[in-house]
C-alpha positions in Angstrom: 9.7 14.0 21.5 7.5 11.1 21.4 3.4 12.3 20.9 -0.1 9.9 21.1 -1.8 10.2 18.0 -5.6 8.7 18.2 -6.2 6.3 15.6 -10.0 4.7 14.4 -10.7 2.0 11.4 -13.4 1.7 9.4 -13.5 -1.7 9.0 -12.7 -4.6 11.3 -11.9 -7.2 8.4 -8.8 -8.5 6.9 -7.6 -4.9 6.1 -8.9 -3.7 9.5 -6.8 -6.1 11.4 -3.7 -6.0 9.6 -4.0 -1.9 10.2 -4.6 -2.4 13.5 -1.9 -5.1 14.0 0.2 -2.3 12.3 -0.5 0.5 14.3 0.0 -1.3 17.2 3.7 -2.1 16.3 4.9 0.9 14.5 6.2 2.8 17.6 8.2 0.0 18.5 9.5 -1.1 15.6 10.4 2.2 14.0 10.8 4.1 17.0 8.2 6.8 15.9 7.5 10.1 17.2 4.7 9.9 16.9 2.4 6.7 18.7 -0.6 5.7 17.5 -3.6 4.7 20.1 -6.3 2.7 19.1 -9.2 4.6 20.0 -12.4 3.7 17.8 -13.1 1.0 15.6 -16.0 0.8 12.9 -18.0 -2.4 11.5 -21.1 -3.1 9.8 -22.9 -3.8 13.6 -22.2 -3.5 16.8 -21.5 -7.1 17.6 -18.9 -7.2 15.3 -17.4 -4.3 16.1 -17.6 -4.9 19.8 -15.8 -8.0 19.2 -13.2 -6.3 17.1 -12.6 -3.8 19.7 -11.7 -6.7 22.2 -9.8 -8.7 19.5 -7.3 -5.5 18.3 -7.4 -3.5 21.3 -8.9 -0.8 20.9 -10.7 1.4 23.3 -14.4 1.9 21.8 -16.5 0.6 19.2 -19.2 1.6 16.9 -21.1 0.4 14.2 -21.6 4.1 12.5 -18.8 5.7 10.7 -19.3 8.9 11.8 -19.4 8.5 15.3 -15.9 7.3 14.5 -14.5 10.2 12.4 -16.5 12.8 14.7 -14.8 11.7 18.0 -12.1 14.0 19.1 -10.2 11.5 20.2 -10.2 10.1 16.9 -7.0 12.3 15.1 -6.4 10.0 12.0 -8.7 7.9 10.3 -7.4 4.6 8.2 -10.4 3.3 5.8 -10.3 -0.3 5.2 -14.3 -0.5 4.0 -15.6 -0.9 0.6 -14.6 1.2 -2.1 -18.5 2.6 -2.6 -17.9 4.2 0.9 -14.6 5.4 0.5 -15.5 9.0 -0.9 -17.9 10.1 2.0 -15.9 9.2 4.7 -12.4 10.8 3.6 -14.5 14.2 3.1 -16.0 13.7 6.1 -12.8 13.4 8.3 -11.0 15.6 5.9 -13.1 18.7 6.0 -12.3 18.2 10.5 -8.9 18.0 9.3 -8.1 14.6 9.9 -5.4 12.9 8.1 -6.6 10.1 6.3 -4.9 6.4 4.9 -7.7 4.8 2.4 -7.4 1.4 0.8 -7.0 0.8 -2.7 -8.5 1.2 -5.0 -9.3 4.9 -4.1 -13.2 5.0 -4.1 -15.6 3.3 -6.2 -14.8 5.0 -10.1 -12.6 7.4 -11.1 -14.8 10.7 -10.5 -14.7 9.5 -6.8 -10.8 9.5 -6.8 -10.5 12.7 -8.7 -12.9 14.2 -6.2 -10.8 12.9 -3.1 -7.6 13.8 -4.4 -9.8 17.8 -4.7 -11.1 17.6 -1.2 -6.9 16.4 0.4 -5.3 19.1 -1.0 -8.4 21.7 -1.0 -7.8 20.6 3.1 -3.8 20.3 3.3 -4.3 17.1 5.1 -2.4 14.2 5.0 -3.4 11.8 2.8 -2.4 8.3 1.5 -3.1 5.2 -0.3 -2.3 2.0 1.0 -0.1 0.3 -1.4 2.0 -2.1 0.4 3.1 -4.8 -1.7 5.8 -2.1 -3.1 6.8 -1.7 0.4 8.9 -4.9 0.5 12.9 -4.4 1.2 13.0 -6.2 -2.3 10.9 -3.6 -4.2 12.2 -0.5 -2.6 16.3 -2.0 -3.4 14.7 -2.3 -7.1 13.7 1.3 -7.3 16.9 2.1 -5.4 18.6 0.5 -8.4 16.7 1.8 -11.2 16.9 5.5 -9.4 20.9 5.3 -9.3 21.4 4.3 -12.9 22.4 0.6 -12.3 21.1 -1.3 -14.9 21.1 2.1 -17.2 18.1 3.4 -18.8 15.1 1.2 -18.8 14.2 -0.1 -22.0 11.1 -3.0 -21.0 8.9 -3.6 -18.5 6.5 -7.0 -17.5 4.4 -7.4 -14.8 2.1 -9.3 -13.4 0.1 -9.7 -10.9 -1.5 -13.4 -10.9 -3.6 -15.3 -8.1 -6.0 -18.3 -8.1 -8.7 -17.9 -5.8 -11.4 -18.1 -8.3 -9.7 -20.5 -10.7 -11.8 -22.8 -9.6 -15.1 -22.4 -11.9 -17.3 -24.6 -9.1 -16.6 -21.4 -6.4 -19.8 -20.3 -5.8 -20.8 -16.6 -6.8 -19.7 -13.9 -4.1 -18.9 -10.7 -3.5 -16.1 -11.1 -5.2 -18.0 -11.5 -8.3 -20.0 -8.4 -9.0 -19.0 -5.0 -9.2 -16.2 -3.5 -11.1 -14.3 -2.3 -8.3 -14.3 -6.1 -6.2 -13.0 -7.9 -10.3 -9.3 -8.1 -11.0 -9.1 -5.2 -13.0 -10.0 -3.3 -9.7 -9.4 -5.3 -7.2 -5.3 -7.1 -8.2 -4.5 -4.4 -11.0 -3.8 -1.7 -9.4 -0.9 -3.6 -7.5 0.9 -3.9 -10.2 0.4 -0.4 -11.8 0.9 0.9 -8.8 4.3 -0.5 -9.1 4.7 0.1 -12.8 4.5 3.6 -12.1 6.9 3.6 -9.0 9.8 1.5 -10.9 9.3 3.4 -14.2 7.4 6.0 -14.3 3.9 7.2 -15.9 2.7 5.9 -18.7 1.6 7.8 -21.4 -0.7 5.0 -23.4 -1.8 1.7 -24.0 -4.3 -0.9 -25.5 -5.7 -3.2 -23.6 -8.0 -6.8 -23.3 -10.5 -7.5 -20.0 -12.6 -10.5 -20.0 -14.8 -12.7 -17.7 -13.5 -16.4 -18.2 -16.1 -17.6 -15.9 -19.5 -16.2 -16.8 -21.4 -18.5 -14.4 -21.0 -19.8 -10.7 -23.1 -21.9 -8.5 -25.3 -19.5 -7.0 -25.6 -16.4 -9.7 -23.7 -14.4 -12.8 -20.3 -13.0 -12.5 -20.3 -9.8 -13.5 -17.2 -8.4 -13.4 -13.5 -9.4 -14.9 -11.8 -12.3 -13.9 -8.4 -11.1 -16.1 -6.8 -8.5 -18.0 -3.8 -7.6 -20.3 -2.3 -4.2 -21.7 0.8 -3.2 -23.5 1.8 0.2 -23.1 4.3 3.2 -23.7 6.0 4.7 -20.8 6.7 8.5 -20.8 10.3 7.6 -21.0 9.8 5.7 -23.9 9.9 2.3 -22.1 8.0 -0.5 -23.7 5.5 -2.1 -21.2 3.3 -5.7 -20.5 1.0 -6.4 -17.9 -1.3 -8.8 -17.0 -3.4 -9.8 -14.2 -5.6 -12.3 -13.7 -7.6 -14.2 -10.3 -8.2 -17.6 -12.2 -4.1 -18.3 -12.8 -4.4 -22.1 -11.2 -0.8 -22.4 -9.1 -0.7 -18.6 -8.5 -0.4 -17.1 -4.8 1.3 -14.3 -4.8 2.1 -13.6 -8.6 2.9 -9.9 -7.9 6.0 -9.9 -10.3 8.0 -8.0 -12.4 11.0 -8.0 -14.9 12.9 -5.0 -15.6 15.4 -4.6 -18.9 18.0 -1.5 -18.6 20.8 -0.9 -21.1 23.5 -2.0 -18.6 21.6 -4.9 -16.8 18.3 -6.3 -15.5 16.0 -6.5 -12.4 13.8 -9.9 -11.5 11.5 -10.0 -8.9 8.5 -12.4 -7.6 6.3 -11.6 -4.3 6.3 -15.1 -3.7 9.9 -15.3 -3.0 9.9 -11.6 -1.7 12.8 -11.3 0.6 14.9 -12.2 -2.7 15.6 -10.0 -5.6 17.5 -11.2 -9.1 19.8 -8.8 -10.5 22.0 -8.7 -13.6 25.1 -6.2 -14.2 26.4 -6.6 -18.1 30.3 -6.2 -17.1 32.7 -8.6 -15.9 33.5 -11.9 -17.4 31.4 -13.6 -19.7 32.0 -16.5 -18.3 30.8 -15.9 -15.1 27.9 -13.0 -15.8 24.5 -14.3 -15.2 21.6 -13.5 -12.6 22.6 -12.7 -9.1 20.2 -13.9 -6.2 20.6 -11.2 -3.6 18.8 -11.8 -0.3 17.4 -8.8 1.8 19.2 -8.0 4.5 20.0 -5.4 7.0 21.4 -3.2 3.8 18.4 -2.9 2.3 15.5 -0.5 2.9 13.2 -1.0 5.9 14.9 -4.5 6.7 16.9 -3.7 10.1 14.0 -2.5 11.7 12.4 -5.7 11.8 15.9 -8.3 12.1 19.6 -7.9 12.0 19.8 -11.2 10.0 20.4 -10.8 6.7 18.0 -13.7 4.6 15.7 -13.9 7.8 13.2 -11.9 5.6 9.9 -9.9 6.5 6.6 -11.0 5.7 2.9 -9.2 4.6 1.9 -8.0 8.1 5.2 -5.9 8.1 4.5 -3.9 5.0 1.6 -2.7 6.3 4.1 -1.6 9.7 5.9 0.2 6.8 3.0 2.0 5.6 2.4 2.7 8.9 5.3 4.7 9.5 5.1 6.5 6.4 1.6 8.1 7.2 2.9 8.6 10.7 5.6 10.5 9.3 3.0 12.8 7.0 1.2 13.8 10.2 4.4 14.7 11.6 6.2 16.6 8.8 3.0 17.5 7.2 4.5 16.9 4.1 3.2 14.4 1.4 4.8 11.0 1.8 4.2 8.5 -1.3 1.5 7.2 -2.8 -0.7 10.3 -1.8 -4.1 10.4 -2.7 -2.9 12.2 -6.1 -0.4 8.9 -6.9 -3.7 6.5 -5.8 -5.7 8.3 -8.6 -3.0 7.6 -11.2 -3.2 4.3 -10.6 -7.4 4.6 -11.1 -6.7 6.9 -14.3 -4.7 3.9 -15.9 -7.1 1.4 -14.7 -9.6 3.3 -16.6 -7.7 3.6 -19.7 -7.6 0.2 -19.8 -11.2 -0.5 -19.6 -12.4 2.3 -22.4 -9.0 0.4 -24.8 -10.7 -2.8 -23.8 -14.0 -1.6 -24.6 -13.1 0.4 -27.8 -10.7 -2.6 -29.0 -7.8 0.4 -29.7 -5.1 2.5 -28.2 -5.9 4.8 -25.3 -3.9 8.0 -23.8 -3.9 7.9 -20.4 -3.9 11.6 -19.9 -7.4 11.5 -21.4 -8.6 10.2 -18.2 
């Protein structure tokens, strides 16, 4: 039986949209039960959000955040402002009982996380993080893999996740550029934990180096990391490397990994993402080596989109995924992945790494 759920943003940007864009498709392209109506949308004033109302559809607009979680009309909220307002908005539409989807990273330091992921299941309300990159048919065929015991037991782990928009050391000073929360450590790094923990698993320590390569830009300081770089110990004994980094000149989409198992081995770079690499150690000798396997309708989440297999899906449809998914906890009201508990997991590591970088020696991520 197909339902209208009311839907409102806080936030009209680039996160805003792409939400908005999502929500818009889901029904269709999943066939939900549920189907979501843009009722409210939230910016900073009420010209923009005016003009984002017309530009996404939706019904009303406001440039106060509670107006927005407030209005009964409003049944789910999706958060896609900055991190420092994270916190007072998901208790705010929480304690109503509205299910809520926040961007990453989950609030602005790790006491806000730990007190969000309190407050979701003190209120048994559906909750998530909006991790998407691990969305791709790609990634979810990689955990698929590792899950089934295909390349064995994972012995290594690298990954990466590498972009270039402030290689440049003439961009001027922005937003960007202060704040812990807007640097890479928490701004690309929890990508690619985020990941870490979804192929392998938790990890139990590491040691870790953050630094500003760029201390100075036309226009003020930089105060905040431009890259970082950990090795760590996974629960299951896995050995780990990550690194991540905005000021990689030639970097993209550098959200990447390489997986080592005892019967084979996983590749995988977002800027090829409807390709995966994978390597089985049986068969001829002569003939064993990578495999190149192009999504298709046989992987996870593909069909939906295309029936063509090496057609491929792009960024706006992981966030239709994610969609889904958090349409599917208000449904069941069950927990669908990354809750609010698996966003502060990623925040716990992140600040592991920043104490190990601090205190120049190992760190044990259960401490935080």
């Amino acid at each position: 039986m197909v339902a209208k759920v009311g839907i409102g943003i806080v936030g009209g940007g680039y996160m805003g949209k792409a939400h908005a864009v999502a929500m818009s498709a889901v029904g269709a392209v999943f066939n939900t039960n549920l189907r979501p109506s843009l009722e409210m949308v939230c910016a900073t004033s009420k010209a923009s959000a005016e003009r984002y109302r017309v530009a996404y559809g939706f019904h009303r607009a406001t440039h106060d955040w509670r107006v927005l979680v407030n209005d009964p009309s409003v049944e789910a909220v999706v958060i896609a402002s900055p991190q420092e307002t994270h916190l007072e908005i998901a208790e705010a539409a929480m304690r109503l009982g509205k299910p809520v989807l926040c961007e990453k990273p989950l609030g602005a330091s790790i006491e806000d996380g730990a007190r969000m992921v309190e407050l979701a299941e003190t209120h048994g309300v559906a909750n998530m993080v909006g991790f998407n990159y691990i969305r791709t048919p790609a990634s979810q065929f990689a955990r698929k893999l590792i899950a089934d015991g295909e390349i064995g037991d994972v012995t290594w782990f690298r990954g990466e996740h590498t972009e270039d928009f402030l290689a440049d050391p003439e961009t001027p000073a922005n937003w960007r550029t202060t704040g812990q929360a807007n640097g890479t450590m928490g701004d690309l790094a929890p990508h690619m934990v985020n990941a870490a923990l979804a192929l392998i698993g938790p990890i139990d320590r590491l040691i870790a180096e953050v630094e500003t390569v760029h201390s100075t830009r036309p226009g003020g300081d930089v105060t905040n990391d431009d890259h970082g770089q950990f090795m760590c110990r996974f629960e299951n004994g896995a050995m780990g490397q990550l690194y991540f980094s905005r000021v990689a000149h030639g970097r993209k989409m550098g959200y990447a990994y390489e997986i080592t198992g005892t019967k084979g081995a996983i590749r995988f770079d977002q800027e090829d993402q409807n390709a995966i690499w994978v390597y089985r150690s049986h068969g001829d000798e002569a003939t064993r080596g990578f495999v190149k396997v192009l999504t298709g309708p046989a992987h996870p989440d593909y069909l939906p989109f295309c029936q063509g297999p090496g057609h491929g899906t792009g960024y706006q449809d992981q966030i239709i995924i994610e969609a889904r998914d958090f349409l599917l906890a208000i449904e069941t009201g069950q927990p669908v992945w990354p809750t609010f508990r698996d966003g502060h997991d990623v925040n716990r590591v992140i600040a592991a790494a920043m104490q190990s970088s601090r205190d120049k020696m190992w760190k044990n991520v259960s401490h935080f």
